[in-house]
N, C-alpha and C positions, 0 to 999 in steps of 0.2 A: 525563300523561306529563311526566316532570322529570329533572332527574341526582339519579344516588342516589350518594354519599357514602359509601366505604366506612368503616367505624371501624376501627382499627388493633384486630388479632388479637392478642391474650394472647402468643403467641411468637412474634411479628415479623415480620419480611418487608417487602422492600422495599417504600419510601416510592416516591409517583408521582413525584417530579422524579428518582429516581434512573431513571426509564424515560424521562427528557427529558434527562438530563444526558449520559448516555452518548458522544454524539459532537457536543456541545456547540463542544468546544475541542481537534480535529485536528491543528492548524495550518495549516487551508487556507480560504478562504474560505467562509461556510455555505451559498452558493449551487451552488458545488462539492461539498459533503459532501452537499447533496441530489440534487444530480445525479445523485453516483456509487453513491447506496447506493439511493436509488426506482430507477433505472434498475436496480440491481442484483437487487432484489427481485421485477419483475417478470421480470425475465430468467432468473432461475431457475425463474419457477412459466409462462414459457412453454409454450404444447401444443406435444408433439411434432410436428414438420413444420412450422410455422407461425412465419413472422416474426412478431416480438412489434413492437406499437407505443405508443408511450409518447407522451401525449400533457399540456402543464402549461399549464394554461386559469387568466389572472391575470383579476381582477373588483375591479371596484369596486363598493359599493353606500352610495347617499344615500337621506334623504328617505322617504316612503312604503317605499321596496322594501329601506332599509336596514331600518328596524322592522318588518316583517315577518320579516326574517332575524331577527332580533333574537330574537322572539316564536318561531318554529319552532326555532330552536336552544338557547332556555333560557337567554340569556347573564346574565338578571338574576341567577338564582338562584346565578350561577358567581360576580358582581359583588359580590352581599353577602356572601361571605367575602372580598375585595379582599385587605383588608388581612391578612386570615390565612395569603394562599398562596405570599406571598415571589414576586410574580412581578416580573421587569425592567420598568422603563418606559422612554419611554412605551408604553400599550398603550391597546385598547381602550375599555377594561371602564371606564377616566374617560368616554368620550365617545357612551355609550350612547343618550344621550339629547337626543343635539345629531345634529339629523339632517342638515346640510350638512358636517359630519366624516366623511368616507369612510372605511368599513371595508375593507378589503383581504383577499380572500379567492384563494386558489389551488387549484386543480385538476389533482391529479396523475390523470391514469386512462391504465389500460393494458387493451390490447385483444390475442386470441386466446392468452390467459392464463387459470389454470386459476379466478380467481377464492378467493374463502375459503369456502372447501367445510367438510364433515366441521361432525360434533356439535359446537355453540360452545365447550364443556365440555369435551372432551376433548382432552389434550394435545398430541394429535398429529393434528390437524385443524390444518388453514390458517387458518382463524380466528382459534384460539387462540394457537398461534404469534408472527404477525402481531401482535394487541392485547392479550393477557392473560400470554402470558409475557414472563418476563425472563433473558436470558442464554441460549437453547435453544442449542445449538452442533449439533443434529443431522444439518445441512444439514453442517455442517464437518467431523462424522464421515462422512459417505455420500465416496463415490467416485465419484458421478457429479459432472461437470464443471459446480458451484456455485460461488456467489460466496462463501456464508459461513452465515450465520443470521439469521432472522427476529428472535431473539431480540434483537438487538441494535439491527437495521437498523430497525425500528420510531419510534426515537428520533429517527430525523433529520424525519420529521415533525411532531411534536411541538417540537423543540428548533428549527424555523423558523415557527414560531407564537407571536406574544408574548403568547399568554395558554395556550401549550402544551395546546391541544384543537385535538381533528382530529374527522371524521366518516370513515367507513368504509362505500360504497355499492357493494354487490358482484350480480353476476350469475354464477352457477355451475350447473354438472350435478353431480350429485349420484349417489352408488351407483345410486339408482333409474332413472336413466337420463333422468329432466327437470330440467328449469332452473327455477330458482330464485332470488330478488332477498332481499337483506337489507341493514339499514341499520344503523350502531351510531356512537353518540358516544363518545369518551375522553375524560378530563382528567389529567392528569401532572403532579400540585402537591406543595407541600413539605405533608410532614404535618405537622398542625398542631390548633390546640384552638377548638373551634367550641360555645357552649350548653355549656360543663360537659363535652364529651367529646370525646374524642380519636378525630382522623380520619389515616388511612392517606397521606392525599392522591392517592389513586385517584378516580378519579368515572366514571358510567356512566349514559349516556344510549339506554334501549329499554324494553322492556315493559314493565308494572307488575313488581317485586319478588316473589318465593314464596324458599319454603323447599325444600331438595331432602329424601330420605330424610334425612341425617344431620345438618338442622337450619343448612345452609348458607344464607346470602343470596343467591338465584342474579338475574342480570339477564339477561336474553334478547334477541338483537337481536329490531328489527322485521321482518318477513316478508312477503311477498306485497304484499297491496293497500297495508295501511299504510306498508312499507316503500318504496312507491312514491308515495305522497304526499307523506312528511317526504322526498323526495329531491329532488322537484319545490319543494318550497318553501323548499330548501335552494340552488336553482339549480343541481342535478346535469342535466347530460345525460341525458335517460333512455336505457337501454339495451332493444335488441327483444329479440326469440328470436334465438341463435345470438349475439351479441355478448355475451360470456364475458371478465372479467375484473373489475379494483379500480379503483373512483375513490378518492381520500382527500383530503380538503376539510381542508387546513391557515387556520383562522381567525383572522383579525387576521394575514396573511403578512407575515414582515419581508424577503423578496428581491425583486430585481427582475427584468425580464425580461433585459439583457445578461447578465449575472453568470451566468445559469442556460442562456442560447445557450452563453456562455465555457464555462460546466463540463460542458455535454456535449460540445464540441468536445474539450476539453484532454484529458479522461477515457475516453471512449468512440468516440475516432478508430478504433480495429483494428476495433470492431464494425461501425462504419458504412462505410468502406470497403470492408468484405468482404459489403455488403450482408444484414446479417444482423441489422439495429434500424432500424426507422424513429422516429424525435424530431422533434415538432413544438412551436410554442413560440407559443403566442399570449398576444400584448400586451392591455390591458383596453380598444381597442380593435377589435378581433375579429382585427385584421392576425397573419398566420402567421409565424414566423420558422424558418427550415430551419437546423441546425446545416452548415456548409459545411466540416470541416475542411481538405479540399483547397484552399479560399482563404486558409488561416490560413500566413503565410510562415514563420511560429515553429515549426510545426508539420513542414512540408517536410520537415523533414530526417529526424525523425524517424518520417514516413511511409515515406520514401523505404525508411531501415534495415528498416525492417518488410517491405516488401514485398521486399529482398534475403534477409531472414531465411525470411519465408517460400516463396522460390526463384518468386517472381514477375515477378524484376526482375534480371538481370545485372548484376554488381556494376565498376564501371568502373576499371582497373587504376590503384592510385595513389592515390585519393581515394575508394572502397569496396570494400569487405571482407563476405565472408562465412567466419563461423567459428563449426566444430559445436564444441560444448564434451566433451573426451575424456568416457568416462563413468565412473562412481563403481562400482565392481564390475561387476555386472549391470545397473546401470542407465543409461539412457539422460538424459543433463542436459537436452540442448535446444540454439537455438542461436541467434546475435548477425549481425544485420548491422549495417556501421558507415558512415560516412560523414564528410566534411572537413566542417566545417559553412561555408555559405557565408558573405561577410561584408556589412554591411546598405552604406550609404551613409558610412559614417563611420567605416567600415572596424574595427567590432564584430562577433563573430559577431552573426546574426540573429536565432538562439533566446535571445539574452541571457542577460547574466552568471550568472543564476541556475543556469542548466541549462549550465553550460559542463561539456565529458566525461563530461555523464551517459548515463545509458540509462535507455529506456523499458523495465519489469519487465511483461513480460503472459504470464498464462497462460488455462487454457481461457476464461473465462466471455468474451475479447478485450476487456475492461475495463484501463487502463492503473493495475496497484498503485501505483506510485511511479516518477520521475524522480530516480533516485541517480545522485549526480556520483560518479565512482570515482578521477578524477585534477586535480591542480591544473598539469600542464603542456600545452607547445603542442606542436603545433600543436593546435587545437579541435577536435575529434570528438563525434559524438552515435551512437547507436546504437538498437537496440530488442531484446531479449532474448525471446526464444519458449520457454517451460516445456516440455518432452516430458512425454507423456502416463504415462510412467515415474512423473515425481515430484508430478504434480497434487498430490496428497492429501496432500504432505510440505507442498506452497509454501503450500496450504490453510491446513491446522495452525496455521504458523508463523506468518502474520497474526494481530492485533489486532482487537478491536472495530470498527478504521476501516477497516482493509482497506489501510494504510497503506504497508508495508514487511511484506519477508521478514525476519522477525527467530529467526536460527538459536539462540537461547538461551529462547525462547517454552516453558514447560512443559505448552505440548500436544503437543508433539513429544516427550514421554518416552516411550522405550522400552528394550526390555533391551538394544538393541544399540546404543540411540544412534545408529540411522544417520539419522533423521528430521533430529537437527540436522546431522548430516552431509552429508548430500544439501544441504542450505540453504547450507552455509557452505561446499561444494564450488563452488556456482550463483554463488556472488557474488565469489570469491577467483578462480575459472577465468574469469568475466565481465570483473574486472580487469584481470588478465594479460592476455588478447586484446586489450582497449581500448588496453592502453599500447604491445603489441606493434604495433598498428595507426598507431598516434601514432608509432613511431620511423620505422614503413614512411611514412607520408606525410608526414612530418618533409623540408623542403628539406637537401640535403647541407652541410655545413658547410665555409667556403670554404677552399683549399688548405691556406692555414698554419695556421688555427685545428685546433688539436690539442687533447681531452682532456685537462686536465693528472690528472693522480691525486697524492692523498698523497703529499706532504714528494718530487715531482720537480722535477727543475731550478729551476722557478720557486720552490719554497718555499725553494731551498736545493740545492747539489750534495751536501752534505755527506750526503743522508737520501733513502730511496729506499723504493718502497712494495716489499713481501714480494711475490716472483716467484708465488707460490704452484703452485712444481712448474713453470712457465708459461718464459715469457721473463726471463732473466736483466735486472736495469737495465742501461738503452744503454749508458753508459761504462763498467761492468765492477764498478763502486762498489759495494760489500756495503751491502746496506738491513739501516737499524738498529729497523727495527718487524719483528717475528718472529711469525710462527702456528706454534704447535706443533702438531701435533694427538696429543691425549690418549688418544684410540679413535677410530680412520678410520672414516669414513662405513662403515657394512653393514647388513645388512636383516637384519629376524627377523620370523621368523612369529607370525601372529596366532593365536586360536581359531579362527575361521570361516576359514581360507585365505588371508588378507589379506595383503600384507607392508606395513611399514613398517621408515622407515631411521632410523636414530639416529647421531649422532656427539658426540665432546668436542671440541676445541678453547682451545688459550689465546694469546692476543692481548698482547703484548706489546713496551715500548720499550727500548731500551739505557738502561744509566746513560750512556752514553757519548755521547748525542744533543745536539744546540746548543741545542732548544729543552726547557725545564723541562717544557711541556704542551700536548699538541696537543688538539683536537677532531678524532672522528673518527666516520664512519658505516658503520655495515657492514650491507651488503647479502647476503643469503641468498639463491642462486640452486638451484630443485633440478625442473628441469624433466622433464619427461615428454618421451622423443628419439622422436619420430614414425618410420613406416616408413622414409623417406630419407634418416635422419641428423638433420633439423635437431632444432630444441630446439622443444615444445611448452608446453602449460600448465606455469605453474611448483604443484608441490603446496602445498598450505597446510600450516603449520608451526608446531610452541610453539619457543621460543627463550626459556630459563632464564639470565640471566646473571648473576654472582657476579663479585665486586673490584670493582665502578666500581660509578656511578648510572648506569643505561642507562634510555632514553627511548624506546621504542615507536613508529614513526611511524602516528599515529590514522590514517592513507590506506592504508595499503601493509604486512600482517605482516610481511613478509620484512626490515622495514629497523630496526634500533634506530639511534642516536646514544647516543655517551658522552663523555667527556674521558678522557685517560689521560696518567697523570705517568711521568716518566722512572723506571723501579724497577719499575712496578705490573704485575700482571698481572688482564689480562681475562679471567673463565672463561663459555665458552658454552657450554649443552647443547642440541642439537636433538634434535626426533623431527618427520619428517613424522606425514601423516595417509596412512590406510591407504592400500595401490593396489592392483590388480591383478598379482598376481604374475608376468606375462605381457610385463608395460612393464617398459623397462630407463631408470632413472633417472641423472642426471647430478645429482652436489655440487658446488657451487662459492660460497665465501665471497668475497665483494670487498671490501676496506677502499680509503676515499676523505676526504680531508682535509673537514672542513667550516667553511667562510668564515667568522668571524664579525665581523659589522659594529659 
């Protein structure tokens, strides 16, 4: 028994570091990216009823018991291609043979999980899945409430092994209605040229090597007895009858154990709170370490928002907020609680600068996607965002390989009607709005005198007054020499499917007659949704086309461009919101405001 070394196929196919590469470089630390995608993979192949538990067993091994591993796992034969497989150092595979150089070895295993069931060979077995495919997204197509795909999530164990080999030691039921043990090695290397021929840089550690019908090189895991001896000599846990799931033996581990307590705290707080994952974390001392996210102060606050979101928690007038996000036609968005975030001792928010206005993005799998800041003003709020069961399959979609962000322009959301990216870009635009409407609501009132000033009033100048727009005449009576025309008044037209949306022109412009040559200006797009009692709701999201000036987008906020505009010029702007429900009665309103420049 050895690794067999795949030769690279006549018509190609991915190279093995491309199945180690994959979520290599997130932008989040790699004890995190393991955290959140093992933890995710077992979470999905949980048995129904059954809290899943994840368990990551770190080891050291020297001396007699390192060489032993050494010998049971094959590492020499992976050692003399070294220099062929482009791997990072330092790693292992120098220090094979110095047996007071501790190897480092980790043990991911999850328990009342379905295990890698189903024909090794067949593609749609857990198995294969798991270790032999690349890119499956099937889990991403299905509708029940998954993290992602196998296809992908596979890498993050591989890409935390610096010689990018895992073991795979499974216990499963099986159609036949008994349980069943199997064992299988990977390797994940750059293809490369070994003797005169060229390898895939796949490797595969179980049975001897056959041919199938059509002349294939098949490798088989190991099964039954033997597969319980290379497990045992492997230092696996053996598993009895009825303890059903995956260990995966990452070799030569480059995390440690805080990094990997930190990233299922940060990542995996909604699950554990709501009692629905247990994670334990043993150090290569045998000592446990429990993920506590309710001790984590960073965290607080954006527990707290979760449990307002999910109507656990009464939100306290002032300094929290719960708000359902209107919905996208027939569909149901979801919904935000927010919270002030408190400040530490040094009178910084707590959660720190990084995650200042962000929100916590979860939906079903209770795995935290991403921490998106939506605003750079004060006062500090944080929040937690809950998916309705409406758009699972949309928030799905629109992830990445990392599982990273909702990204509404992802080309697995193509559809004929385009509401895939709709729904997304609905989730995050209506998420904004709330946040900042929440930041004015627990905003301190601004003291007596301080006043708003707006474009070219008193203080810029008596002489220039901003455009009433239909509104309030300027206080002195003084005619404002900045003018909105508008070209075609805001109104609504119908869509195909029922939908409306509003469209308007507009053109922006200064008198010859004005004191100053050239002002800078910003104009704000307000087109809210007016709730049953009058007030003003989500604002819709919006294209805004503009023509005469250089206009600047603000990257935080669609609703808001910046331009300069000369005495003479005119600004032209076209809007279309995004579609609504014909049933909401919307409100237009452009604001132009002077902007400072220092």
């Amino acid at each position: 028994m050895s690794w067999f070394f795949h030769e690279s196929d006549p018509m190609g196919g991915a190279s093995g570091e491309a199945y180690a590469n994959t979520l290599k470089s997130p932008g989040m630390r790699p004890a995190h990216v393991l955290a959140r995608e093992a933890i995710q993979n077992s979470v999905d192949a949980g048995l129904e009823g059954q809290k899943v538990r994840v368990c990551f067993r770190l080891r050291e091994v020297t001396g007699k018991e390192k060489k032993s591993f050494v010998e049971a796992a094959g590492l020499d034969a992976i050692a003399v291609r070294a220099s062929q497989l482009e791997l990072t150092g330092p790693n292992c595979l120098a220090t094979l043979d110095k047996p007071r150089k501790a190897l480092s070895l980790l043990y991911v295993e999850d328990h009342n999980a379905e295990g890698l069931s189903g024909n090794p060979h067949d593609s749609s077995s857990n198995f294969y899945r798991l270790l032999l495919s690349l890119g499956d997204r099937s889990k991403a197509r299905a509708s029940q409430d998954t993290g992602g795909s196998y296809g992908f999530g596979k890498s993050v164990y591989s890409s935390n092994s610096g010689i990018q080999t895992i073991f795979a030691y499974t216990r499963y039921r099986d159609t036949d209605g008994i349980e069943h043990t199997r064992i299988f090695g990977c390797g994940y290397y750059a293809s490369h040229e070994y003797r005169s021929k060229n390898y895939s840089g796949r490797a595969w550690l179980g049975s001897k090597k056959h041919e199938d019908s059509a002349g294939h090189i098949i490798i088989d895991p190991l099964e039954g007895r033997p597969a319980e001896n290379l497990a045992q000599s492997l230092g696996f846990d053996p598993r009895s009858a009825g303890d059903l799931g995956t260990t995966i033996l990452i070799v030569d581990a480059t995390v440690n154990r805080q990094d990997i307590v930190d990233g299922v705290e940060e990542w995996w707080w909604p699950r554990l709170i709501e009692n629905k994952l247990d994670v334990e974390i043993f150090d290569t001392n045998g000592v446990i370490h429990v993920p506590r996210p309710k001790k984590n102060p960073r965290l607080l606050p954006f527990i707290e928002s979760f449990e307002i979101a999910r109507g656990l928690a009464t939100a306290k007038s002032g300094v929290q907020k719960q708000s359902t996000l209107s919905r996208l036609g027939s569909y149901s968005l979801g919904t935000c609680g927010f919270v002030v975030a408190p400040l530490d001792n040094d009178s910084q928010p707590i959660v720190g600068n990084e995650r200042r206005n962000s929100v916590a993005l979860i939906r079903a799998p209770l795995m935290v996607v991403a921490y998106k800041s939506f605003s750079d003003s004060a006062p500090v709020v944080v929040g937690a965002f809950v998916g309705a069961p409406d758009i699972e399959l949309s928030l799905k979609k629109s992830e990445p390989p990392a599982h990273d962000r909702w990204d509404p322009d992802s080309t697995n959301l193509r559809d004929a009607e385009g509401m895939g990216s709709q729904i997304v870009n609905a989730v995050l635009s209506r998420i904004r709005a709330h946040l900042r409407r929440f930041q004015s609501e627990a905003a301190p009132p601004a003291p007596a005198k301080q006043k708003r000033l707006s474009i070219l009033e008193r203080a810029l100048g008596a002489y220039f007054r901003p455009h009433s727009m239909g509104r309030n005449a300027p206080p002195d009576g003084t005619e404002s020499l900045l003018h909105l025309e508008f070209v075609e008044q805001p109104r609504a037209k119908a869509t195909k499917d029922g939908m409306l949306l509003l469209s308007s022109e507009f053109n922006v412009t200064l008198d010859p007659t004005a004191g100053e040559e050239e002002v800078n200006l910003r104009l704000r797009l307000y087109c809210p949704v007016l709730e049953d009692d009058g007030q003003e709701g989500d604002d819709l999201s919006c294209r805004i086309e503009v023509e005469g000036v250089d206009a600047v987008p603000d990257p935080t906020d669609e609703h808001v461009v910046r331009f300069a505009l000369s005495k003479g010029a005119k600004a032209q702007f076209k809007v279309q919101t995004e579609e609504y429900d014909p049933a909401w009665s919307i409100r237009f309103r452009p604001e132009i405001d002077a902007e400072v420049v220092s």
